[in-house]
N, C-alpha and C positions, 0 to 999 in steps of 0.2 A: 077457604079453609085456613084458620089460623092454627099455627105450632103455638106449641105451650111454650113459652118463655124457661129455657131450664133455669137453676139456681147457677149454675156456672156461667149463662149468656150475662144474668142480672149481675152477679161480681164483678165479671170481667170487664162490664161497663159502669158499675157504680167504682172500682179500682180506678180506673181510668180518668176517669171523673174527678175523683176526690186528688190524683195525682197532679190531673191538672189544674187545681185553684194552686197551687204552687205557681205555678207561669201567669193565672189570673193575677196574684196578691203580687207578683214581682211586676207587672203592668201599672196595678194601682201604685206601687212604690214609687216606679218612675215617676207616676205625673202628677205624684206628690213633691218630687224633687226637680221638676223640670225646667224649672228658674237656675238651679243652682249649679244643675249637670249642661245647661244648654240646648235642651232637647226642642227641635222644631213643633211647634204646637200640630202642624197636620200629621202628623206622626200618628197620635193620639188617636185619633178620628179610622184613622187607618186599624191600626193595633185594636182598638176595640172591637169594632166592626169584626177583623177577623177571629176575635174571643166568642164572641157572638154565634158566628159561623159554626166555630168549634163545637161550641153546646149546642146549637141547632142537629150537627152532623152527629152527637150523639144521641138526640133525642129519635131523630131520624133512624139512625141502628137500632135503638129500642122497638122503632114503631116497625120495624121490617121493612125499610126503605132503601133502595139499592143507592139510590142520590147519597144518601150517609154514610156507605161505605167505601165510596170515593169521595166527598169532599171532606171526611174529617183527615186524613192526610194530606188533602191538597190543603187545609185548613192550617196544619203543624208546618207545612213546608214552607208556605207563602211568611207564616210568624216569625218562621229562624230566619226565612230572608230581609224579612225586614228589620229584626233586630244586627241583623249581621250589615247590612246597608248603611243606618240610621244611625244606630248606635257602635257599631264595629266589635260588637260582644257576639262572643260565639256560647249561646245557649245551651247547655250540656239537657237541660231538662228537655229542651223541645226534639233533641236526639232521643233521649230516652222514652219519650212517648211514644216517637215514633217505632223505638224497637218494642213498647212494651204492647203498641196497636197491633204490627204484624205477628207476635209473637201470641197474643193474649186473645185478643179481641178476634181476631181473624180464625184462629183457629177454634172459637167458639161460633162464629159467625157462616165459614164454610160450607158444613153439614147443610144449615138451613138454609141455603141459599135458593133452594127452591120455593120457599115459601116469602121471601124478597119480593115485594114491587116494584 
């Protein structure tokens, strides 16, 4: 039995979404600049990979997948770590997602948890 999708589940993840190509477009800036900042090229390989994740783990939420309501913040957390490792920048965006996942996403996500795979 599928739940209807409300208008506030679809925000709450198309918000999130659209927040994160912020942290996508600061990915791609890096490794546009990666000659000149010094950045280890497996970094890359890394960092995308977990961009990837990220949108997977959202799509996953979408689709009613219980795997996407835990990996898209194992997704966010593994990202600040690696920029906080690699780079020694503390990502204020990849904080904010993660307050804006528990606060936004979850609390439309909750309710339906019974209809979760």
């Amino acid at each position: 039995m599928e739940t209807k999708k409300s208008t506030g589940f679809i925000l709450a993840l198309v918000f999130t979404f659209v927040v994160s190509t912020v942290v996508f477009n600061l990915d791609g800036v890096e490794f546009v600049q990666r000659r000149e900042v010094n950045i280890p090229s497996g970094y890359f390989y890394l960092i995308f990979a977990v961009d990837i994740l990220w949108v997977v783990s959202l799509v996953l939420i979408y689709l009613y997948r219980k795997l996407g309501v835990f990996l898209f913040p194992l997704a966010v957390a593994v990202h600040f770590l690696l920029n906080s490792y690699f780079l020694s920048s503390f990502l204020y965006f990849d904080v904010f997602i993660l307050f804006l996942y528990f606060s936004l996403v979850l609390l439309v996500t909750v309710p339906r948890w019974q209809a979760f795979k």
